[in-house]
N, C-alpha and C positions, 0 to 999 in steps of 0.2 A: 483558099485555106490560110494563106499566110497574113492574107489581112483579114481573117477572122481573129486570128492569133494577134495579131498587132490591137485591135478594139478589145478584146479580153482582158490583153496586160492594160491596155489607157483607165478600161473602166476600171480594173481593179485597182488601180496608182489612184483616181480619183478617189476613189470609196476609203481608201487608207486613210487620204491627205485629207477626208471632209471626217472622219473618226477622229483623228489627230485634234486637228482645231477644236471637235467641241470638246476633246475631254481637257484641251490646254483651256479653256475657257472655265472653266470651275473655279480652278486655282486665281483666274484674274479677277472672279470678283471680289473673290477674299482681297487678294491684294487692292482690289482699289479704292476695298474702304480704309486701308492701311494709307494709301499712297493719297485719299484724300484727306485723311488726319493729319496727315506732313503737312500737306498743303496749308489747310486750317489752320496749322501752331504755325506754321512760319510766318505766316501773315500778321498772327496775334500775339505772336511772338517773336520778333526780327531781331532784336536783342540778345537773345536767349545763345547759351554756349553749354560746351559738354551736354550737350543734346543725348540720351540714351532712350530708345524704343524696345519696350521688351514686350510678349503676350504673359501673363499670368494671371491663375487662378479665372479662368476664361474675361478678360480685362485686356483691352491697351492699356499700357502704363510708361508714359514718358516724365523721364526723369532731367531736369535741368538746372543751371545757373542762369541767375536773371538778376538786376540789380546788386549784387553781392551778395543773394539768398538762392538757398537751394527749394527746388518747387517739385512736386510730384504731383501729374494729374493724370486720373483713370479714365475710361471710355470704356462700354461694352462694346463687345462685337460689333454693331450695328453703326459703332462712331458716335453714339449718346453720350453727352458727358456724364461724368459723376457725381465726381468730386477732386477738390484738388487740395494739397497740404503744400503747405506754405513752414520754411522755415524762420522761428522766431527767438528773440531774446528772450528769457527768462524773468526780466524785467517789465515786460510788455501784458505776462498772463495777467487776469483777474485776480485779486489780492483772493480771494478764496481757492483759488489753485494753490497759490502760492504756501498759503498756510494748510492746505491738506498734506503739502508735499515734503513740507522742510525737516519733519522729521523722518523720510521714510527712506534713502541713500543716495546717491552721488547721482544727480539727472548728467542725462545724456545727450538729449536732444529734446528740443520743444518744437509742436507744431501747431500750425492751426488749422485745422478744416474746414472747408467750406462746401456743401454737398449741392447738387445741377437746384436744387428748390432755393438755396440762398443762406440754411442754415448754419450758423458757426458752432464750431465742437471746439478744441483743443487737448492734445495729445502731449505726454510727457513720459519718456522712457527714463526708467530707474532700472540699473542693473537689469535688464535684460525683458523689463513689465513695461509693457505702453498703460499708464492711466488714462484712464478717458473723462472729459467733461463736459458738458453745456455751455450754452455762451455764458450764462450766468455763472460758469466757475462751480457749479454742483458735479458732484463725483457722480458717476453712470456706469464703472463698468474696468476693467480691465483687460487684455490680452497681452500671450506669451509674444517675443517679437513674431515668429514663427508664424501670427497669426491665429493660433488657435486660442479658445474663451477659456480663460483662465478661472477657475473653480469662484473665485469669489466675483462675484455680481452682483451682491445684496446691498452694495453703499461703504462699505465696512471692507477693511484689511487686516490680515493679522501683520503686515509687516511695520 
């Protein structure tokens, strides 16, 4: 009887510990598409400082210094690139950026995008509005910083 008792508790200490591992196994694979995105920027990135990894808006999103420019590049879930924004001079936009923008308030920050297909956008926060453009420096669109689409999208601003 007492080694009936002894194979009872082994199997059920087994049966615990083989429960355990797979439900800790879920969690690792998430992490090792995280753990192999590290991997990936560091390599492609070895330079790269103030390094920040955050999940939002279902996105990787690392944030850096790289050359003396600050760089943000997204990933879905899966570790697919996106796109990445590149911070730029103001001097640097498309002279059609530049003159939709000169009368509209005080910019803030200029970027440029580049989306996982190769296309270039550029971005320009005025008081609190990212404008958005084409490579060609044509107006496309607006958004609050917040991210959300801001009412005018038709080309045209009232500001």
């Amino acid at each position: 009887m007492k080694y009936l008792l002894v194979i009872a508790v082994g199997v059920l200490f087994a049966s615990c510990n083989n429960a355990s591992e797979q439900s800790s196994n879920e969690p690792a694979k998430e992490k090792s598409v995280q753990d192999n995105l590290m991997e990936i920027f560091s390599k492609e990135h070895p330079s790269a400082t103030d390094v920040e990894w955050e999940v939002e808006k279902g996105r990787y999103e690392v944030g850096f210094q790289e050359n003396g420019l600050r760089h943000s590049m997204d990933y879905d879930l899966t570790g697919e690139f996106i796109e990445e924004e590149v911070e730029m001079s103001y001097d640097d936009l498309p002279d059609a950026v530049k003159e939709y923008v000169k009368d509209k308030g005080d910019v803030n920050e200029v970027c440029k995008i580049t989306s996982a297909d190769g296309k270039v956008a550029y971005e320009v926060d005025i008081e609190g509005e990212d404008l958005l453009f084409d490579s060609k420096g044509t107006y496309t669109g607006s958004q609050k910083d917040d991210d959300t689409d801001a009412a005018d999208n038709d080309g045209e601003s009232d500001a």
